[in-house]
ZAMARGU-4260 file (C-alpha; in steps of 0.2 Angstrom, whole numbers, plus 5000, padded with zeros to 4 digits):
<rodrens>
0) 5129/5041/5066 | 5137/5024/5070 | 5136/5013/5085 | 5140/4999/5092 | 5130/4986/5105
5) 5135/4973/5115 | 5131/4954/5104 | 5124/4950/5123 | 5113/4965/5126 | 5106/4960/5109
10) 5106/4940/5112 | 5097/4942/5129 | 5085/4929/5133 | 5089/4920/5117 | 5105/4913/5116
15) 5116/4908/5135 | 5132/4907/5130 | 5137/4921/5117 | 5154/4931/5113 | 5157/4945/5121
20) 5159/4957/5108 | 5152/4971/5101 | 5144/4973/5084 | 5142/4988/5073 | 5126/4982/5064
25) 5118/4969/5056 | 5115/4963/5038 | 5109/4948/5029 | 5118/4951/5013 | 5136/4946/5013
30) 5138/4963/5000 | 5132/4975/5012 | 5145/4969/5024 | 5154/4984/5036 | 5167/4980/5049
35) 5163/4976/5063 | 5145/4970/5059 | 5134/4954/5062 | 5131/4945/5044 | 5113/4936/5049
40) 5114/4920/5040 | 5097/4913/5036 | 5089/4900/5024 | 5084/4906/5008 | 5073/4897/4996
45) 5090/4890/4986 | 5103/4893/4995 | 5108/4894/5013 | 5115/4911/5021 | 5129/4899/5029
50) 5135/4899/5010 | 5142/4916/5011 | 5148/4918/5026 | 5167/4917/5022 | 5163/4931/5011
55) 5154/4940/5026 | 5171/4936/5036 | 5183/4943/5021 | 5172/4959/5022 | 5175/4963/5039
60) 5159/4954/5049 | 5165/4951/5067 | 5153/4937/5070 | 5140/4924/5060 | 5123/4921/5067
65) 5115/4907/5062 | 5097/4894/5065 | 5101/4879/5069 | 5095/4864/5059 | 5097/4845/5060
70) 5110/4842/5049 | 5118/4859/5047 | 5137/4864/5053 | 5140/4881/5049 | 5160/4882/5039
75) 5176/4884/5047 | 5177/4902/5050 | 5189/4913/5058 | 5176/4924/5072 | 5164/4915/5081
80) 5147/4908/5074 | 5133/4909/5086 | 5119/4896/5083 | 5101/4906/5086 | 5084/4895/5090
85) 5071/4905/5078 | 5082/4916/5075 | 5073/4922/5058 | 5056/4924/5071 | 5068/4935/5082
90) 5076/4946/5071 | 5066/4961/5073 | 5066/4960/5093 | 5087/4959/5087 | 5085/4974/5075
95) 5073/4983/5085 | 5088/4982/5100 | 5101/4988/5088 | 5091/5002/5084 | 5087/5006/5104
100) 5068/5003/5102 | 5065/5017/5089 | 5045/5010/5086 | 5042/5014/5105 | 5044/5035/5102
105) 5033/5034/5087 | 5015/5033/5087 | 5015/5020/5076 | 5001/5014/5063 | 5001/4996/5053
110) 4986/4996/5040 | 4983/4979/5031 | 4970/4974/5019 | 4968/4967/5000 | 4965/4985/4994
115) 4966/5002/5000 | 4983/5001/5012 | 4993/5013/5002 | 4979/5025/5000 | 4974/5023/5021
120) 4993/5025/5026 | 4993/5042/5014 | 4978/5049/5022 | 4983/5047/5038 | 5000/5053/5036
125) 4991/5071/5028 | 4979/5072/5041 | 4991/5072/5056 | 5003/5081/5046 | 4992/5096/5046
130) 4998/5101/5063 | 5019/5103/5057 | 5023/5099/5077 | 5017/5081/5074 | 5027/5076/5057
135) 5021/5058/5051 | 5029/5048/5038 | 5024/5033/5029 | 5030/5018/5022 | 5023/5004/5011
140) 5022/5002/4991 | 5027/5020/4983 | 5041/5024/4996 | 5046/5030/5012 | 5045/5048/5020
145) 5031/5061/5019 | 5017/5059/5004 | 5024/5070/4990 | 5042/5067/4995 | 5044/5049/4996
150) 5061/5040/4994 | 5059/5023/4982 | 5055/5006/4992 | 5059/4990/4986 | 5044/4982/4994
155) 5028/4986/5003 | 5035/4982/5016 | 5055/4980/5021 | 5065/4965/5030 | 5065/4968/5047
160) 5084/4975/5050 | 5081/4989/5035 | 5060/4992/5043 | 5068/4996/5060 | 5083/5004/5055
165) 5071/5016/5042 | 5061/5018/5060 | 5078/5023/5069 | 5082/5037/5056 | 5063/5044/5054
170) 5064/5047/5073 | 5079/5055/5072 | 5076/5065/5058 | 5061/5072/5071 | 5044/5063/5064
175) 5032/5059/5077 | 5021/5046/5070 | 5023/5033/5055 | 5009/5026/5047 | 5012/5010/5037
180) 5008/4997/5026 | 5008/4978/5032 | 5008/4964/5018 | 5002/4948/5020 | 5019/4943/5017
185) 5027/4952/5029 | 5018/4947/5043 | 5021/4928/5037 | 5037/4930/5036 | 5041/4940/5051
190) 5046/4957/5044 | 5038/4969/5056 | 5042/4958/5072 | 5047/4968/5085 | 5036/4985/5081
195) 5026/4995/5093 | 5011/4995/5084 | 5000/5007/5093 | 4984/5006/5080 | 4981/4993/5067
200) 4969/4995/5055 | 4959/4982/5041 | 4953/4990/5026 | 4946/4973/5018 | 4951/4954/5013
205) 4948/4947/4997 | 4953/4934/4986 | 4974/4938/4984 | 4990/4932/4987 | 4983/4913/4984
210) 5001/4908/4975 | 5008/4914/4991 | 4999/4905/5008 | 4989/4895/4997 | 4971/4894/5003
215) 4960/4912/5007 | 4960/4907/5025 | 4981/4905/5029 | 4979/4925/5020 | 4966/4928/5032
220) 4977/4919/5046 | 4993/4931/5041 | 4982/4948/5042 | 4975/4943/5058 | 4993/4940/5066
225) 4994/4961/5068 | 4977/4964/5076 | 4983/4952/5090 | 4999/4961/5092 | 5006/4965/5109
230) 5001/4980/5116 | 4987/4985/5104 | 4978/5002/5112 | 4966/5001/5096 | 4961/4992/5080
235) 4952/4999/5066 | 4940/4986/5056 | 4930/4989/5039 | 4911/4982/5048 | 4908/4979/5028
240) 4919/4967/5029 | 4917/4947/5033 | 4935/4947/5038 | 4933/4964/5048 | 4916/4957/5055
245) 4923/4942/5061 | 4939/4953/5071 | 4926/4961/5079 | 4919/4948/5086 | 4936/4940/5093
250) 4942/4958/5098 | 4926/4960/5110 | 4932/4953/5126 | 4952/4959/5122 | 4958/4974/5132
255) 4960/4983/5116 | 4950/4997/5110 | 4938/4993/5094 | 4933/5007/5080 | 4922/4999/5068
260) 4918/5009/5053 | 4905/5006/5041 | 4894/5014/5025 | 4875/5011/5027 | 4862/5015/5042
265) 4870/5017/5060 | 4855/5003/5066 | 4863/4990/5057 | 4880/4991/5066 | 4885/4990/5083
270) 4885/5004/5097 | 4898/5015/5093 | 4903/5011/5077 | 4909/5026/5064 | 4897/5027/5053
275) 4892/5038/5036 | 4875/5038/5030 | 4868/5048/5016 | 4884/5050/5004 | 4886/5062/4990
280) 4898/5058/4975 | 4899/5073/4961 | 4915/5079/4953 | 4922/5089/4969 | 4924/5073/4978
285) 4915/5062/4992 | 4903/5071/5006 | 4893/5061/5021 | 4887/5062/5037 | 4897/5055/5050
290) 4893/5050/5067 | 4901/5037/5083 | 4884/5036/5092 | 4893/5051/5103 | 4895/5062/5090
295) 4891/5069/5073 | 4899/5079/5060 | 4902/5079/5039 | 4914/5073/5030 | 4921/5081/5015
300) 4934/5073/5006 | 4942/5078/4986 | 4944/5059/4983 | 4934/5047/4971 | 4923/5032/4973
305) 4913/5022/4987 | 4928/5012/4992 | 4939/5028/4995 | 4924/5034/5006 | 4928/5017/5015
310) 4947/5021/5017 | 4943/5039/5023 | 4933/5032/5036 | 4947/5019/5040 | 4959/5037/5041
315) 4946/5045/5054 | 4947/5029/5064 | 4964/5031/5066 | 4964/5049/5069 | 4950/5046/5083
320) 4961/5033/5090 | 4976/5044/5093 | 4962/5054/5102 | 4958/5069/5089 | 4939/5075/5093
325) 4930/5070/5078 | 4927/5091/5073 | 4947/5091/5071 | 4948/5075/5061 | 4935/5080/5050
330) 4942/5096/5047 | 4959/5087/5042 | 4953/5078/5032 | 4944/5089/5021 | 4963/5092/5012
335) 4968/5074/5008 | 4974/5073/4992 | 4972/5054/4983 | 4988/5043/4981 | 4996/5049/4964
340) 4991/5039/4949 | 4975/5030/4960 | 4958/5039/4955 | 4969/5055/4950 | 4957/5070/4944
345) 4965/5080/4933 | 4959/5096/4930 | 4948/5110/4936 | 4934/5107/4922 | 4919/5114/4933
350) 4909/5103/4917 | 4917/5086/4913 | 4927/5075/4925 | 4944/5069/4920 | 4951/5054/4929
355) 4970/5045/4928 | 4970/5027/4936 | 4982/5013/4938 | 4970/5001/4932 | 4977/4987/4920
360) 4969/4971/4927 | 4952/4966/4924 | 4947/4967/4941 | 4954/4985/4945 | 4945/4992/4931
365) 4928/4986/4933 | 4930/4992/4950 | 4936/5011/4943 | 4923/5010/4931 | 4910/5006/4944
370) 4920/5020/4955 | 4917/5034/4947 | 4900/5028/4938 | 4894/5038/4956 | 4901/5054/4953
375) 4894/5054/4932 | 4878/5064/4927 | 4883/5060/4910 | 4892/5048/4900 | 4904/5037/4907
380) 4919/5040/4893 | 4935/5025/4894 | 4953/5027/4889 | 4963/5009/4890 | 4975/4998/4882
385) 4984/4982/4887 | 5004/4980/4890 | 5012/4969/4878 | 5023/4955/4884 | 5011/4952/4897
390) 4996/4941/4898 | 4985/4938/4885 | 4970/4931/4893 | 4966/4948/4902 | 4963/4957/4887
395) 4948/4951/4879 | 4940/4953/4897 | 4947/4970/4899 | 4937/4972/4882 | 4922/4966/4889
400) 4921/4975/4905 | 4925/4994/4896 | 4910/4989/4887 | 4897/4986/4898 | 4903/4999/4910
405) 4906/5014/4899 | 4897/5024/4889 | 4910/5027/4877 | 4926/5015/4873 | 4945/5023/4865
410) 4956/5007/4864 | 4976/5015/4863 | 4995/5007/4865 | 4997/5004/4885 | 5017/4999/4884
415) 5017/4988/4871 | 5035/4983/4872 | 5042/4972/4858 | 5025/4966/4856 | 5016/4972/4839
420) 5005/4985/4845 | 4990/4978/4831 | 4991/4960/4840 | 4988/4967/4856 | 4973/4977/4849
425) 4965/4961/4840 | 4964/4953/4857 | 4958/4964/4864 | 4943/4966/4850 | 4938/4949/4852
430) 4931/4955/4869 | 4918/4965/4860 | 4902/4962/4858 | 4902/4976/4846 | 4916/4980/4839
435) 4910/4995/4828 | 4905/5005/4842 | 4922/5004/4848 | 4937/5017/4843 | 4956/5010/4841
440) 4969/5024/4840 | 4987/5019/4843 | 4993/5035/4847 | 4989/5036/4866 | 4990/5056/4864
445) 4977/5057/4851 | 4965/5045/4862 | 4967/5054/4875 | 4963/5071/4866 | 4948/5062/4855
450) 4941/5057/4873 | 4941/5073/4882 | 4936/5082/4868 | 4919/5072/4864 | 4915/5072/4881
455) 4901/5086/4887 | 4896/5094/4905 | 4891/5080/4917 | 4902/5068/4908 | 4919/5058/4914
460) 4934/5052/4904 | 4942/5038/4912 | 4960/5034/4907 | 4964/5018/4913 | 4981/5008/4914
465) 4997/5021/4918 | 4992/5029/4932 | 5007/5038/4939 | 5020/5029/4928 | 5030/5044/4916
470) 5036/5033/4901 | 5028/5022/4886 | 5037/5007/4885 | 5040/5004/4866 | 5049/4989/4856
475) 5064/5002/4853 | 5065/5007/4873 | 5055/5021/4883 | 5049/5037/4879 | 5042/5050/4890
480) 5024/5051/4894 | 5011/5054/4907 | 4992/5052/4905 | 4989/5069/4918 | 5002/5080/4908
485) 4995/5072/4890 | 4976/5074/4899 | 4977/5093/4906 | 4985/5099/4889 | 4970/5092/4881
490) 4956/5101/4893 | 4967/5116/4889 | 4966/5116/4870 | 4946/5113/4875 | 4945/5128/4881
495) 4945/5121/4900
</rodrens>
């Protein structure tokens, strides 16, 4: 429903003299222009907002807000153009107003890491979401709303007017708590500014984002912004982690509740930490024992791999933070599902486990192979391709690591686009050591059914690269297709 608030309610503290007006909402693209609204005029990497504010004023804006700059005079316009100091800082304390404070009725989750965001922000979401009074939503890289209904994003994580106007309708539509994924980016630029973060949480920091804050220690510096946040009653840190080590050690004296969470033996981590010892991977999932120092239970999880034990973990933190015992969490957990196309299983094959991954970077699929390596008896059996148009460098590497990883290698078409599919396979061949070990089938259907079937009790097929994506991108344009539908039709015709 609309509304409207006084431009001084919202300019409070930050601007003295300003209109006395009301507004019916704010917008930094002159397109998405309503009447009545504030268009938010900021600089842009070419072009200045100021630019189209005649257009915002055509469209109905009733007032221009702008930074002020040495040097810049805002247009001629016909409503009033109010000059903001640090206005791009402010605008979630201005959309966070609009909205009437919508973060401060959610318990509210920010998780931020290289890896494992997406999957922690799911986990949490199920887990609470077990008890239908407390409904949690998420938001971050495959949408927004409840895991399994999620309405598309555009990024990880929005600008700040669309974040805290998401926040406005999720507590309206009745959720409880949102847990959510917070980029590097957005805390550099200023995206989630205003939040009420009650919990944040760090899953790891690696080498990322470098074309972006330039050194590892500005990422580092960006990540750390949210663990420093106003009115923090809890952080969550990966003790595994350098990164997470070192936030322990600057949190100790805060007035901020610490939950470390670690893998390993509980002596070799501080008083209190969550720790799992004695893991178990098979082809159910993950199991451990769990324990705070206080007390103890097992975990019991249907997700793949050592790091998704870490991201489990990372979700009991959260859960113990909001003041679950840790019997309930646990028990919550044991339902989890993984994040759709991320260490998928496919399948109900008591005998041969059958995995659908995103992988298609070097990177990511030495560390699925290495993933799922934990939960094989067997043979390690890998599915993969490279998409075309893309870069070429990867794929000898790609080769090299299916090789020395997996038992067995079937080399298919991963959208090749209008790249000649046979190109991309002889790159990818000059990876290989030896090449006659290797099978290339074009057709991804038959590599996927040539796999499966050649693979025995105790053994894993792998298949890398699509993930949750539902279409082959061809030279001629796309064609349906999904690795988990193409894989459970061939465990079927196996008699599985």
């Amino acid at each position: 429903m609309s509304h409207s608030v006084s431009l001084r309610a919202l300019l409070t503290g930050l601007v003295e003299s300003v209109p006395d007006i009301e507004i019916t909402g704010l917008t930094l693209d002159n397109r998405q222009v309503q009447p009545g609204m504030a268009f938010v005029a900021l600089r842009g990497t070419r072009q200045h907002g100021l630019d189209y504010a005649e257009a915002a004023v055509r469209a109905g804006a009733s007032v221009v807000l702008y930074e002020p700059e040495i040097g810049l005079q805002p247009p001629v316009l016909s409503v009033d153009a109010v000059s903001v100091p640090a206005l791009r800082e402010h605008l979630g304390t201005l959309a966070d107003r609009f909205n009437a404070n919508p973060s401060a009725g959610l318990f509210m989750v920010g998780v931020t890491g290289t890896d494992g965001k997406t999957s922690v922000s799911h986990f949490v979401a199920e887990a609470l979401n077990t008890d239908p009074v407390q409904p949690t939503a998420v938001i971050g890289t495959l949408g927004i709303g409840v895991p399994g209904a999620l309405q598309p994003a555009t990024h990880t994580t929005p600008d700040a007017l669309t974040v805290h106007h998401l926040l406005r309708r999720l507590h309206d539509d009745g959720f409880t708590a949102v847990a959510m994924e917070v980029s590097s980016h957005a805390l550099d630029q200023g995206r989630v500014n205003g939040i009420r973060f009650n919990v944040a949480v760090l899953t790891n920091l690696t080498r990322d984002h470098l074309d972006y804050h330039g050194t590892v220690e500005a990422y580092a510096e960006a990540k750390r912004k949210l663990f420093h946040w106003p009115d923090l009653q809890a952080v969550v840190l990966n003790l595994d982690d350098a990164f997470g080590q070192r936030l322990a050690a600057e949190l100790s004296e805060k007035q901020v509740r610490v939950i470390g969470y670690g893998v390993g033996n509980a002596a070799d981590y501080p008083t209190g930490t969550l720790v799992a010892t004695e893991p178990v991977f098979d082809h159910s999932g993950i199991s451990a024992k769990v324990s705070n120092g206080q007390e103890a239970g097992v975990l019991q999880a249907p997700v793949l791999g050592q790091f998704n034990l870490h991201n489990v973990l990372a979700a009991l933190g959260v859960l113990l933070a909001k003041g679950l015992a840790l019997s309930d969490a646990l028990q919550r957990l044991q339902h989890v599902q993984v994040v759709p196309g991320r260490m998928e299983r496919v399948g109900a094959d008591a005998g041969r486990l059958v995995v659908v991954d995103y992988a298609h970077t070097p990177g990511a699929l030495q560390q699925v192979l290495t993933a799922v390596r934990v939960h094989t008896r067997g043979r390690l059996l890998c599915v993969f391709g490279c998409g075309g148009d893309r870069d070429r460098g990867k794929r000898p590497l790609m080769a090299k690591i299916a090789e020395s990883d997996a038992d067995v290698v079937i080399v298919t078409d991963d959208n090749p686009r209008s790249e000649n599919p046979q190109q991309i396979f002889e790159d990818i061949m000059q990876g290989f050591h030896n090449k006659t070990g290797v099978t290339f089938e074009h057709d991804r259907t038959k590599a996927i059914r040539l796999a499966i079937g050649q693979a025995q009790p105790g053994d894993t097929v792998l298949i890398a690269g699509k993930g949750h994506e539902t279409v082959q991108i061809l030279a001629h344009g796309t064609v349906p297709f999904d690795d988990r539908i193409q894989a459970a039709l061939a465990l079927q015709e196996c008699g599985a």
